[in-house]
C-alpha positions in Angstrom: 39.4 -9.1 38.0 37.8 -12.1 36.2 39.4 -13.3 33.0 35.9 -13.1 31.3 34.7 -10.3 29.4 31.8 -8.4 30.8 28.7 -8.6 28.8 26.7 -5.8 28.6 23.3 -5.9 29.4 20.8 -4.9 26.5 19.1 -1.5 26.8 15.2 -1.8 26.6 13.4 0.6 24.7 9.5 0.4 24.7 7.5 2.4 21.7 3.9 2.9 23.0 0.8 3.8 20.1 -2.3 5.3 20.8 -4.8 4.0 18.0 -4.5 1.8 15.3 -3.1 4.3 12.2 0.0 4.0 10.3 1.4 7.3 9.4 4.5 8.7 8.6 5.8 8.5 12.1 5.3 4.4 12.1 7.3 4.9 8.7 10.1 6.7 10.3 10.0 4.9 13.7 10.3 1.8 12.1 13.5 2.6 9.8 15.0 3.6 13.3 14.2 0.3 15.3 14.9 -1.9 12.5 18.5 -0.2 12.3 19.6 -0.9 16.0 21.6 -3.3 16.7 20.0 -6.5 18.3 23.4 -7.4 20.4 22.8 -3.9 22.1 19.2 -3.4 22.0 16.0 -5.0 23.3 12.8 -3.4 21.4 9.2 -3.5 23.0 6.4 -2.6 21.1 2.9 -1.8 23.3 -0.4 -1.7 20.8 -4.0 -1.5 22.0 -5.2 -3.0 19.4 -3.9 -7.0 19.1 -3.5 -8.2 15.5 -4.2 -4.5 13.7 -2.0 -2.5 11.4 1.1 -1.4 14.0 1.3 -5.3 15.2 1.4 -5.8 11.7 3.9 -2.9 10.8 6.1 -4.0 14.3 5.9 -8.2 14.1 9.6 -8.6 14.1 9.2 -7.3 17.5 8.0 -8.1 21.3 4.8 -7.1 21.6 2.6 -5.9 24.6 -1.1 -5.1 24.7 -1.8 -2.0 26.7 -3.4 -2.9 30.1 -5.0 0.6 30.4 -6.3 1.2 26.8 -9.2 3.7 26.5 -12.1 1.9 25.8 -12.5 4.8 23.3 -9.7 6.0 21.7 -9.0 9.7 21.1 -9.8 11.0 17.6 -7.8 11.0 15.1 -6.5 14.4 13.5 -8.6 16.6 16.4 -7.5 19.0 18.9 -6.0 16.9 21.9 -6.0 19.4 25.1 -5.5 19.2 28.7 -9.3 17.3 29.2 -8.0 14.2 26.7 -4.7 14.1 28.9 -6.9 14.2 32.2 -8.9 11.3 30.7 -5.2 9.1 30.6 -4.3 10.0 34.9 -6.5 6.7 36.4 -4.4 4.3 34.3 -0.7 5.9 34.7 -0.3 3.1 37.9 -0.8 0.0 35.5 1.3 1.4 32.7 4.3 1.9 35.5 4.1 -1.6 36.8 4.3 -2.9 33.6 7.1 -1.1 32.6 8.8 -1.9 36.1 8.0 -5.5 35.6 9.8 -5.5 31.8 12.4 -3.2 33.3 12.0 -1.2 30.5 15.0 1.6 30.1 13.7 3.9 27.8 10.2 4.9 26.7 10.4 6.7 23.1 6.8 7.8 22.4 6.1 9.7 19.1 2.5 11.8 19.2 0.3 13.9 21.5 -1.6 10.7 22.4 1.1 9.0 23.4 2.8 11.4 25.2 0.1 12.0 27.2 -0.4 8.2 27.6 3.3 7.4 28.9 4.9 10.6 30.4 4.0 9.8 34.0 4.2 6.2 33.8 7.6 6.4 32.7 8.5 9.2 35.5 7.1 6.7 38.3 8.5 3.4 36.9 12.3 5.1 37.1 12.4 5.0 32.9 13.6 7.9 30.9 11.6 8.9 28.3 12.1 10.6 24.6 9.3 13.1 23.7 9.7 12.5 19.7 7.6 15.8 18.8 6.2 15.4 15.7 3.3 18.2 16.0 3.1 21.8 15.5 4.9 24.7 17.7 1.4 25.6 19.7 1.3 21.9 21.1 0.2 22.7 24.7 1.8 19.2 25.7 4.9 19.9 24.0 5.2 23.2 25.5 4.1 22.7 29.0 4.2 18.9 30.2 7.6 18.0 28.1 9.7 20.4 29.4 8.5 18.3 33.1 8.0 14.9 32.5 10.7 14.0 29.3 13.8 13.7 29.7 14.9 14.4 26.3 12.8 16.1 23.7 13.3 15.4 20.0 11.8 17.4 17.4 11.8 16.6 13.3 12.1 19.9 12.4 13.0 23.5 14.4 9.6 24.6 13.3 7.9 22.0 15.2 9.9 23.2 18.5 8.4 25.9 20.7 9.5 29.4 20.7 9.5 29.5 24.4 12.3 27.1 25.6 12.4 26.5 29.1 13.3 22.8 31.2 14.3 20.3 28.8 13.1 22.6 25.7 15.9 24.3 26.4 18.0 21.3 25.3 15.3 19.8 22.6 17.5 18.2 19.7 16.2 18.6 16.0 16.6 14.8 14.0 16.0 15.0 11.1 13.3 11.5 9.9 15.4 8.7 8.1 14.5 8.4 4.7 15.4 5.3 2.3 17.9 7.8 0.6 18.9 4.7 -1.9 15.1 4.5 -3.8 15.1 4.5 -7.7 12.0 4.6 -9.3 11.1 4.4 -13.2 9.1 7.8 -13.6 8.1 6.9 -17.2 7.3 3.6 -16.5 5.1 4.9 -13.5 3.2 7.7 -15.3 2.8 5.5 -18.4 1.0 2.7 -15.4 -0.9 5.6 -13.8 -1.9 7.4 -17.1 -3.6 3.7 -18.4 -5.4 3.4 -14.9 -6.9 6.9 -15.3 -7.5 6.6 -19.1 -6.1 9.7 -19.6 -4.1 11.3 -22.4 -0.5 11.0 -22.5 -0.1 14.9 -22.4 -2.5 14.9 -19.4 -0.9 16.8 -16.0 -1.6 14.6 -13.3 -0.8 16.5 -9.6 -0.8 14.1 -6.7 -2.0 14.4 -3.0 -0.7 12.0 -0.6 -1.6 11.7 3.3 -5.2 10.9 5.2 -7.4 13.4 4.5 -7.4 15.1 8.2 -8.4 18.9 8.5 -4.4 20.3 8.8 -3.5 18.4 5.6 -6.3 20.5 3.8 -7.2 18.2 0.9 -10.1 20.3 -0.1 -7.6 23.1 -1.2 -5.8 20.4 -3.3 -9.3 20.0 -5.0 -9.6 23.7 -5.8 -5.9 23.8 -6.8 -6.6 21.3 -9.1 -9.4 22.9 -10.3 -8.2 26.2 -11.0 -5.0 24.1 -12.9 -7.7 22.9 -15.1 -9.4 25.9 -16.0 -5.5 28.1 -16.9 -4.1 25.1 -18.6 -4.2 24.4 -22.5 -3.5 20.7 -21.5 -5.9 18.6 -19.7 -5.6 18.0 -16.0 -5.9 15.2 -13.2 -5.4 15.2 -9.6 -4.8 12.0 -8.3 -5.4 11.9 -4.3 -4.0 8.7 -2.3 -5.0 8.2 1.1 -7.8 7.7 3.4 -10.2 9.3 5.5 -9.9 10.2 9.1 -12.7 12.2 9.6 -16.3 11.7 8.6 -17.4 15.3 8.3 -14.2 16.4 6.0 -14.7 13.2 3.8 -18.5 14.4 3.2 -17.7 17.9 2.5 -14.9 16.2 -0.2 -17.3 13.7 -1.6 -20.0 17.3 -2.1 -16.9 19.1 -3.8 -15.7 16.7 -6.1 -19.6 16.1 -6.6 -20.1 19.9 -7.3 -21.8 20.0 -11.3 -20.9 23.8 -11.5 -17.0 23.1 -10.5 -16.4 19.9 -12.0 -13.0 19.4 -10.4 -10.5 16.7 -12.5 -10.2 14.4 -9.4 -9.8 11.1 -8.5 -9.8 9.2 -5.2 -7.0 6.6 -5.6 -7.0 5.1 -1.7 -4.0 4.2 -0.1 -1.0 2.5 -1.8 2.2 1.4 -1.2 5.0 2.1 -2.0 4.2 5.7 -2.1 7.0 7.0 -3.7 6.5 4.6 -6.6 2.9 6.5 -7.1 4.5 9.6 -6.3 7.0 9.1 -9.2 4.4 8.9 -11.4 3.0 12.5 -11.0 4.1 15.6 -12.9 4.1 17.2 -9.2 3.1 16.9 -6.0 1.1 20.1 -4.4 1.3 20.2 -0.3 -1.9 22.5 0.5 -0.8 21.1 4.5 -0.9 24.1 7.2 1.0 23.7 10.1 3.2 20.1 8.7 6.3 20.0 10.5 8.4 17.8 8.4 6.0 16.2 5.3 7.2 12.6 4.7 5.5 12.7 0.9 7.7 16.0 0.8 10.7 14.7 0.9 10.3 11.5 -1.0 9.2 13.5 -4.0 12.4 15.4 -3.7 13.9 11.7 -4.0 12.3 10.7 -6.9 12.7 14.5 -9.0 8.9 14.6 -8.5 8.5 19.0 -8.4 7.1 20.2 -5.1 5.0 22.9 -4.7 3.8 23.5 -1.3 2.4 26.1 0.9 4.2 28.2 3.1 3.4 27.2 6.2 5.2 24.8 8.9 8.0 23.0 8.1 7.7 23.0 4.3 9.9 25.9 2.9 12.5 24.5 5.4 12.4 21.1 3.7 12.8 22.6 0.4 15.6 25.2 1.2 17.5 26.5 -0.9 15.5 26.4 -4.0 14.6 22.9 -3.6 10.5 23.2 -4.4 8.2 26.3 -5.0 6.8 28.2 -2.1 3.1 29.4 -2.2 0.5 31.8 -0.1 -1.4 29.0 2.3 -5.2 28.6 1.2 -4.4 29.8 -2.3 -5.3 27.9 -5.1 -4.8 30.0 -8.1 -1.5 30.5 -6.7 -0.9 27.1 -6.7 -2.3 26.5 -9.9 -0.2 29.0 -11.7 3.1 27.8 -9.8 2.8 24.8 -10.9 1.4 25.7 -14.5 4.4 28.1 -15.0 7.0 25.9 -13.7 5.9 22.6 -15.9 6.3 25.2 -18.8 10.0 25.7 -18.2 11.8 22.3 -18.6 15.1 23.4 -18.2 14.1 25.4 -14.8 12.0 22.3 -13.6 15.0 19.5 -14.3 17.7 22.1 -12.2 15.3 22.2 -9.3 14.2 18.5 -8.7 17.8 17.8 -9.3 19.0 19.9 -6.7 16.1 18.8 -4.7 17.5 15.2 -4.7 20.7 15.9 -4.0 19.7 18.1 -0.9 17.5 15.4 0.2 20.2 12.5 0.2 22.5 14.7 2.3 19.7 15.8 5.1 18.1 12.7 5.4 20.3 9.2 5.6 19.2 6.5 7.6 22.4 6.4 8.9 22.4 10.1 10.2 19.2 9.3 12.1 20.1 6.3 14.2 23.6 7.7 15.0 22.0 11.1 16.6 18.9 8.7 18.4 21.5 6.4 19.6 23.8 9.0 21.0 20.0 10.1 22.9 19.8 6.9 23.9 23.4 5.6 25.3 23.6 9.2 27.3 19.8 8.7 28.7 20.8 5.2 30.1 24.4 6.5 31.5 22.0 8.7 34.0 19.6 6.0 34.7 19.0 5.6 38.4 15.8 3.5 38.8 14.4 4.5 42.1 12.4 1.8 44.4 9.0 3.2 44.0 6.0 1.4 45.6 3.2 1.7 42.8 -0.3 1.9 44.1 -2.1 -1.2 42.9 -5.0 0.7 42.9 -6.5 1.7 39.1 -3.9 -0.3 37.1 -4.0 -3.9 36.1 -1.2 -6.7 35.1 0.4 -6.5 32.0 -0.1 -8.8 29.2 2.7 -11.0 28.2 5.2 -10.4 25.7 5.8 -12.5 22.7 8.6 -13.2 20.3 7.2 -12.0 16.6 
């Protein structure tokens, strides 16, 4: 046996992206990749779209452009069925050979698009892949082409997983997303900043709204929550919603309500800032109107920054916010809402207990630390059972892939 010590060969990990938006997944994917090792781990990033907002968010990385990129790129925030994954078959032969040719180990691909983008490529190039679900329970690609293609499915919440576990569902893992546990904000400071910006009064309630306005996240129900606050409340009211628009016929349908001379509503469009949590600090409470959110990454920072919660019951939310760590409302409700968050401003002593507890149960779920322990445990016993096979890719409906390049 040779005196030297063996080195171990890096494992490669590509992260493909369908589109050019940064959401809370990016968020989350990043705080992973930025906390594995660099003696251990190589880290591939694939992007359609050269020079955009992900090769911006990922530049500390190798980056590859997609050789098969749609030349028009699935919508963001709709439906995406069996006919969208059909549409991504013709270029599955390029995608292999460039992961064969970067001997790529693992694929880790994070939402329906890309999923449907990289499960057969990875199968035919010999890679394993992680199926980071992120969706909904009624995903048709998480419930009938994971359990198939992945090789290990991850899910950010047991809501998200299918209630029918069969093939690798039947072995799914539930991560929780890393969260910067450590983040202080002034509150006082924050409101005082926001309160200036809005020219409101200091006794003003200002509720926030945080994500793209997309049709699950239901930001027209914040605007009637908001409304309905105003018209219980002896104090005045603002909604402040941060964010942008994914969809053109939802952003005119917002636009017409906020517009509305017989409603009025107390809201302003504030666009999308970062740090979030900073603006998030600055509202009396945060109101998730979301249907169908498996894990809400604005949820759980309020909870770090004793901002109150009050969110809908629906997906993932009251499992965030258990035990008594937010209020719980009727989806689609408004005057619930409204008088949830009215009745629990009114109780100081009721409000500090809960955002209190709400941090504390948020610093223990949610560590960085927790997060890339469980995804590198995925990942060390997804390369002990890598065999690549031989395979002979047909050359036909694929091209070359672009070169890689040091960030």
């Amino acid at each position: 046996m040779s005196g030297r010590m063996k080195t171990e060969r890096k494992t490669t990990i590509c992260v493909a992206f369908a589109g050019d938006r940064i959401g809370g997944s990016h968020i989350s994917l990043k705080g992973l990749l930025d906390a594995l090792p660099r003696s251990l781990y190589r880290v591939i990033v694939v992007i359609e779209v050269p020079g955009g907002r992900i090769a911006e968010l990922f530049d500390d990385y190798d980056q590859v452009v997609d050789p098969c990129a749609l030349e028009k790129p699935f919508a963001v925030g709709r439906t995406f069925g069996l006919g969208s994954a059909l549409r991504t078959l013709p270029r599955m032969f390029g995608r292999a050979r460039m992961l064969k040719d970067l001997n790529v180990d693992i694929v880790h691909t994070n939402d329906g698009r890309s999923h449907a983008s990289w499960a057969l490529a990875a199968k035919l190039a010999g890679s394993r892949m992680v199926w980071h679900h992120r969706g909904d329970p009624d995903a048709r690609g998480t419930s009938y082409i994971a359990p198939v293609l992945a090789d290990q499915i991850v899910s950010v919440s047991e809501y998200s997983l299918p209630r029918r576990r069969w093939g690798k569902l039947s072995k799914a893992r539930v991560i929780h997303s890393p969260f910067d546990v450590d983040i202080s904000v002034d509150r006082d400071r924050m409101r005082h900043q926001l309160l200036a910006e809005l020219g409101c009064p200091e006794d003003t309630i200002i509720c926030g709204y945080f994500g793209q306005f997309i049709v699950r996240k239901r930001p027209t129900a914040f605007i009637d929550a908001v409304a309905e606050l105003e018209r219980i409340s002896d104090r005045p009211v603002m909604g402040v919603m941060f964010g942008e628009p994914k969809d053109a016929d939802l952003h005119t349908e917002m636009l017409q309500q906020l517009s509305d001379p017989r409603k009025n509503p107390p809201v302003r469009l504030m666009g999308y800032r970062e740090p979030g949590h900073d603006w998030i600090a600055a509202c009396d409470a945060l109101l998730v109107t979301a249907l169908n959110e498996p894990l809400g990454r604005t949820l759980v920072e309020a909870m770090l920054v004793e901002t109150p919660v009050i969110a809908t019951r629906s997906g993932g939310n009251a499992e965030a916010l258990a035990p008594d760590c937010g209020i719980i409302v009727p989806p689609d409700d408004p005057e619930a809402m409204a008088s949830a968050t009215l009745e629990l401003l009114k109780a100081p002593q009721t409000l500090e207990a809960l955002t209190r507890r709400a941090r504390v149960m948020a610093v223990k779920r949610y560590t960085s630390e927790h997060h890339v322990s469980e995804m590198r445990k995925v990942y060390r016993e997804l390369v002990d059972t890598l065999r690549r096979p031989d395979i002979q890719l047909d050359a036909k409906g694929g091209s070359s892939p672009a070169t890689t390049s040091a960030r």
